[in-house]
C-alpha positions in Angstrom: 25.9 -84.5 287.4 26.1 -81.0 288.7 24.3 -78.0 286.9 27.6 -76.4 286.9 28.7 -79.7 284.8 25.9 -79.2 282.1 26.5 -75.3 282.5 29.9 -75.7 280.9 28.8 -78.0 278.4 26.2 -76.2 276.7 28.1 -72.9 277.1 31.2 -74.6 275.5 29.0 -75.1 272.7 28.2 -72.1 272.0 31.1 -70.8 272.1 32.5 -73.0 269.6 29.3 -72.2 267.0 30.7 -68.8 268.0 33.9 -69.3 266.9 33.5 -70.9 264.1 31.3 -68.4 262.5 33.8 -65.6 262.9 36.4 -68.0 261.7 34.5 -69.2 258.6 33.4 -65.4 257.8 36.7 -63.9 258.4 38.6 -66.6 256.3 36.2 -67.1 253.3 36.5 -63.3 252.7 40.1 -63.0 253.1 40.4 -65.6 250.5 38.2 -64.1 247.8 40.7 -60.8 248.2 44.0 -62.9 247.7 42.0 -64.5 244.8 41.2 -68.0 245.3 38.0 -69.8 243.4 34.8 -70.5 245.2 35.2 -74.2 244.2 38.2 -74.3 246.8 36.7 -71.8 249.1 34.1 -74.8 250.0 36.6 -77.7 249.7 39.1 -76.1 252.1 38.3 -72.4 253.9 34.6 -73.0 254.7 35.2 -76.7 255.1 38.0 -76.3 257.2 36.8 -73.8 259.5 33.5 -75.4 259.9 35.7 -78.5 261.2 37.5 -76.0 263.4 35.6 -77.0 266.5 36.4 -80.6 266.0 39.9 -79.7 265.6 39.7 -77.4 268.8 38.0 -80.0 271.3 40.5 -82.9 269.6 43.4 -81.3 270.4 42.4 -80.2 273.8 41.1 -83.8 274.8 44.5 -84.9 273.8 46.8 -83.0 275.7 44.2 -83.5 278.8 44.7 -87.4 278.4 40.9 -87.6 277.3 42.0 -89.9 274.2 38.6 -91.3 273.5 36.9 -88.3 273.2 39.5 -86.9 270.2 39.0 -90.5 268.2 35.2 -90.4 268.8 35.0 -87.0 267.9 36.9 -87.3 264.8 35.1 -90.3 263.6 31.3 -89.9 265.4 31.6 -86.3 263.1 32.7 -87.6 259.5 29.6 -90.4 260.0 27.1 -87.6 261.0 28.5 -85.2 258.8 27.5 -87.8 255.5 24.5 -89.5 256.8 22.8 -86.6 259.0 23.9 -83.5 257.3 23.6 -84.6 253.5 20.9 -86.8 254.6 18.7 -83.7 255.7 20.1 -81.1 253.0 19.3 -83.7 250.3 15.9 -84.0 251.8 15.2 -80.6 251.9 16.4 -80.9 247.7 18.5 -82.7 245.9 21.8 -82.1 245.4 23.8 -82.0 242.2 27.4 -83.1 242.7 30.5 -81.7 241.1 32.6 -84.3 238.7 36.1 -82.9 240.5 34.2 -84.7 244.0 33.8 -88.3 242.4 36.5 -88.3 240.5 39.0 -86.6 243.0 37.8 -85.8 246.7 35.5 -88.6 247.4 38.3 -91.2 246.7 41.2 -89.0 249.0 38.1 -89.5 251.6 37.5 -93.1 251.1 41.7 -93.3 250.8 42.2 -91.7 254.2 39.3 -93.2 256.2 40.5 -97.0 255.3 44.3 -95.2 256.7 42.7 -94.6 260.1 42.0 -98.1 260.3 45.4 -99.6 259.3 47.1 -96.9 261.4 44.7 -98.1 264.2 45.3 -102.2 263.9 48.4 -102.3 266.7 45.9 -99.7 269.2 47.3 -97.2 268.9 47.6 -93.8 266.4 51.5 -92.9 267.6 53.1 -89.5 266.9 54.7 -90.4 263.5 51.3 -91.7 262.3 50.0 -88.2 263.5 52.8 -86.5 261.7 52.4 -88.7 257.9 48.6 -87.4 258.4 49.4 -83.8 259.0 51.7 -84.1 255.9 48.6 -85.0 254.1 46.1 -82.1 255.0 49.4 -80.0 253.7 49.8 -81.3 250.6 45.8 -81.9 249.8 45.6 -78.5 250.5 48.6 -77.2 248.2 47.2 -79.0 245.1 43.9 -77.6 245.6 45.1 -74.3 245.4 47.9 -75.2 242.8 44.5 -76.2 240.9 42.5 -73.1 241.8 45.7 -70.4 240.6 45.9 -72.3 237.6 41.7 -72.4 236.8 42.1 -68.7 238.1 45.0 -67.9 235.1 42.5 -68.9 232.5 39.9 -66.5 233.7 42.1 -63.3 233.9 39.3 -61.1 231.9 37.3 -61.7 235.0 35.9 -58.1 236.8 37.6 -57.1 239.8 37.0 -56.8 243.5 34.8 -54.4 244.7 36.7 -52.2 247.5 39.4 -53.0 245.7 40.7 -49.6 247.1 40.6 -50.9 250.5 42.4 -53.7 251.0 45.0 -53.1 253.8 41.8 -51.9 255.7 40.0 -55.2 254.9 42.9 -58.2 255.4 42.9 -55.7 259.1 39.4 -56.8 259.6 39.2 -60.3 258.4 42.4 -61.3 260.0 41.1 -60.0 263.2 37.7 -61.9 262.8 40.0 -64.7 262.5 41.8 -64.2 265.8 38.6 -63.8 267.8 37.2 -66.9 266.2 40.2 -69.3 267.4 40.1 -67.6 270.9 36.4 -68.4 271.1 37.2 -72.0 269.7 39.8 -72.4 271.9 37.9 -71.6 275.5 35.0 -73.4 274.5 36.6 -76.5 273.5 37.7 -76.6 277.0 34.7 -76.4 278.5 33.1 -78.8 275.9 35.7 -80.9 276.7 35.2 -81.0 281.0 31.6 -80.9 280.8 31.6 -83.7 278.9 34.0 -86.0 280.7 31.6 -84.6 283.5 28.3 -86.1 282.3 30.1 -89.1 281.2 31.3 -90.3 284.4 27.9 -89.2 286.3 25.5 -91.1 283.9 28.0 -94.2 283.6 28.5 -93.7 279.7 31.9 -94.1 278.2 34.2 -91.3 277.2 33.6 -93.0 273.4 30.3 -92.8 273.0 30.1 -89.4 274.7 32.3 -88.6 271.9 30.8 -90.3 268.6 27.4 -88.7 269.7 26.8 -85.7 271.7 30.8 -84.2 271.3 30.7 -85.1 267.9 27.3 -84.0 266.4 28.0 -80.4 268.9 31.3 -80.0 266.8 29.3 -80.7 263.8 26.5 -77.8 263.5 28.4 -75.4 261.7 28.7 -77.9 259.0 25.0 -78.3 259.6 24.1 -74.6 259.3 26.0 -74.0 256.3 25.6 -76.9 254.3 21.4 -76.5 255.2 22.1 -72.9 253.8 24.1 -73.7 250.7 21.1 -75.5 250.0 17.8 -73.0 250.7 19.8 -70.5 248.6 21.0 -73.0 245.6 24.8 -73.5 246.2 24.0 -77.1 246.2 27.6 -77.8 245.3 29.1 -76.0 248.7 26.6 -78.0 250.6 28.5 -81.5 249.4 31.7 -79.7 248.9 31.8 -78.6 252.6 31.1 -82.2 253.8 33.4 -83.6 252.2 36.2 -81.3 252.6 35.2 -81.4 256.1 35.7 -84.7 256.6 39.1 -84.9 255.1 40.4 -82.2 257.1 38.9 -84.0 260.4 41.3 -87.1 259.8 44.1 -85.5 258.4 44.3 -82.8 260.3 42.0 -82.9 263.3 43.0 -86.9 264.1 46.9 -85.7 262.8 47.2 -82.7 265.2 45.5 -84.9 268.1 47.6 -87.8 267.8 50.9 -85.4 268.0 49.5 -83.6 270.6 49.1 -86.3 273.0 52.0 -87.4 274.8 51.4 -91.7 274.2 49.8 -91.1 271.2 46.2 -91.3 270.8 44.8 -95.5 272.6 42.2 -96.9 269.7 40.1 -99.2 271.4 38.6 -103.0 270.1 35.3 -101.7 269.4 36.6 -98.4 267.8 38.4 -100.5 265.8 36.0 -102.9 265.3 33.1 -101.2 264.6 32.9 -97.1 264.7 36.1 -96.9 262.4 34.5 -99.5 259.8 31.5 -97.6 259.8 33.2 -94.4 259.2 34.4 -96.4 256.4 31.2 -97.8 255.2 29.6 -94.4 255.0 32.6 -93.0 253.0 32.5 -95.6 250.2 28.9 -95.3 250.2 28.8 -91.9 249.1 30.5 -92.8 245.2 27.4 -95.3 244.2 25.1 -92.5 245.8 26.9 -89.6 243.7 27.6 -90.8 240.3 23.6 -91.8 240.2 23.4 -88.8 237.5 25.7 -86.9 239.4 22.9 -86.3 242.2 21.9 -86.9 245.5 18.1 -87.3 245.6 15.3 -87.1 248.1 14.9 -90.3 248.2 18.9 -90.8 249.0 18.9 -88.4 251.4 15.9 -89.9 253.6 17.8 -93.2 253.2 21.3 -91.8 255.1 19.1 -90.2 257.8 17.7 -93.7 258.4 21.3 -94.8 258.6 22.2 -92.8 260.6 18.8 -93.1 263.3 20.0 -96.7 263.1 23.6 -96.4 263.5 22.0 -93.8 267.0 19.5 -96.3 268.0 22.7 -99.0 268.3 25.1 -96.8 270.1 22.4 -95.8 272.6 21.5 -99.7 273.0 24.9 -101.0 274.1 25.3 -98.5 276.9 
């Protein structure tokens, strides 16, 4: 393993924290001018460009043949994202969860976690598969903003905008904090992407693994950084909302837009199937007993997922 190798990697990174910040700024902005509720600013804008990284270094590992590293990226990142990153914002306090995530989001999450794995049961996650999943980040987000006008209609006293005078000025701005955001996303998914194929061969660890840990939980600390932040300053219900939301848009879309992208499809291997892909699973239908106790996420709870998740660590790391 070169210097030059680690270099990259780390770099890449930051690049992609980068990235995503501009992204998530510029875009969660942008929508408060056109006029969309917060609510739906944390299921889909701040969700979605938090995943951004995931969906950059997916993409890219796809069309570079690295197929692993898009399926262990997509799945290592919804398991931390539940037991790491609401295990340590619950710890810090619990979280009160919204009814609209029990009763609606959590189930689409379970729903499209359990489709992974029946897509996945002949090896392979084909082109078509990758297209019906694209389909359904498209039409998740259309009702939640169908949803969000119509809660919007019944609140039509509400102030206006400030800088309301400036608009053509601001949707300038934000769309070019946008821009930047995806060009940083974009170079350092690539060089994410080599350094990490990089270390993997030199220290004899699997593309996979590489993925479902180090790849995954790098893509993963925007969702880190703002859920943790959602809740110092109160916004507990961002903090769940954005997991979630996150980990819907990483199957539909990330896994969707990955599995087009590659030319064969994207290769799901035995123990993927048989074990990363369940626990993805696992983790998702976990989450409903854990909410709907009064709505909340307690310390308690949240100290449990962490010690999930050190376990679910400790395994990976022992089967090298």
């Amino acid at each position: 393993m070169s210097l030059t190798s680690l270099f990259f990697f780390i770099a890449g990174l930051i690049l992609l924290i980068a990235g995503a910040e501009a992204l998530v700024r510029g875009a969660s902005k942008l929508a408060v001018l056109v006029g969309i509720s917060p609510l739906v600013i944390g299921l889909t804008i701040v969700a979605f460009g938090t995943s951004s990284p995931e969906l950059a270094v997916s993409v890219i590992a796809g069309l570079s043949g690295n197929a692993d590293i898009s399926l262990g990226n997509v799945v290592g990142s919804n398991i931390f994202n539940i037991l790491f990153i609401l295990g340590i914002s619950a710890s810090i306090t619990p979280l009160v969860v919204s009814r609209q995530l029990i009763r609606f989001d959590v189930p689409v999450m379970i729903a499209v976690s359990i489709l992974v794995f029946i897509f996945g049961l002949d090896g392979k996650i084909r082109r078509v598969e990758g297209i019906i999943l694209f389909v359904g980040i498209v039409s998740y987000t259309v009702f939640l903003i169908y949803k969000s006008r119509k809660l919007t209609k019944e609140h039509e006293n509400s102030p206006p905008l400030q800088g309301e005078g400036h608009k053509p000025q601001m949707y300038l701005l934000y769309s070019v904090l946008i821009l930047l955001g995806f060009f940083l996303l974009i170079l350092g998914s690539r060089w994410l992407v080599n350094g990490a194929v990089i270390i993997a061969k030199a220290i004899g660890i699997s593309e996979l693994i590489i993925g479902l840990t180090i790849v995954a939980a790098g893509t993963s600390l925007p969702e880190v950084a703002t859920s943790v932040v959602a809740t110092i300053r109160g916004e507990r219900d961002i903090a769940v909302g954005n997991v979630v939301g996150s980990n819907i848009f990483n199957i539909l879309a990330v896994l969707g837009l990955s599995s087009i992208a590659a030319l064969d499809g994207i290769k799901v291997s035995s123990t993927a199937l048989h074990f990363d892909i369940p626990v993805m699973i696992a983790v998702a239908v976990i989450c409903l007993p854990v909410f709907f106790t009064r709505n909340l996420i307690s310390r308690w709870e949240g100290m449990f997922l962490l010690g999930c998740y050190g376990g679910y660590i400790a395994y990976l790391t022992s089967h090298i």
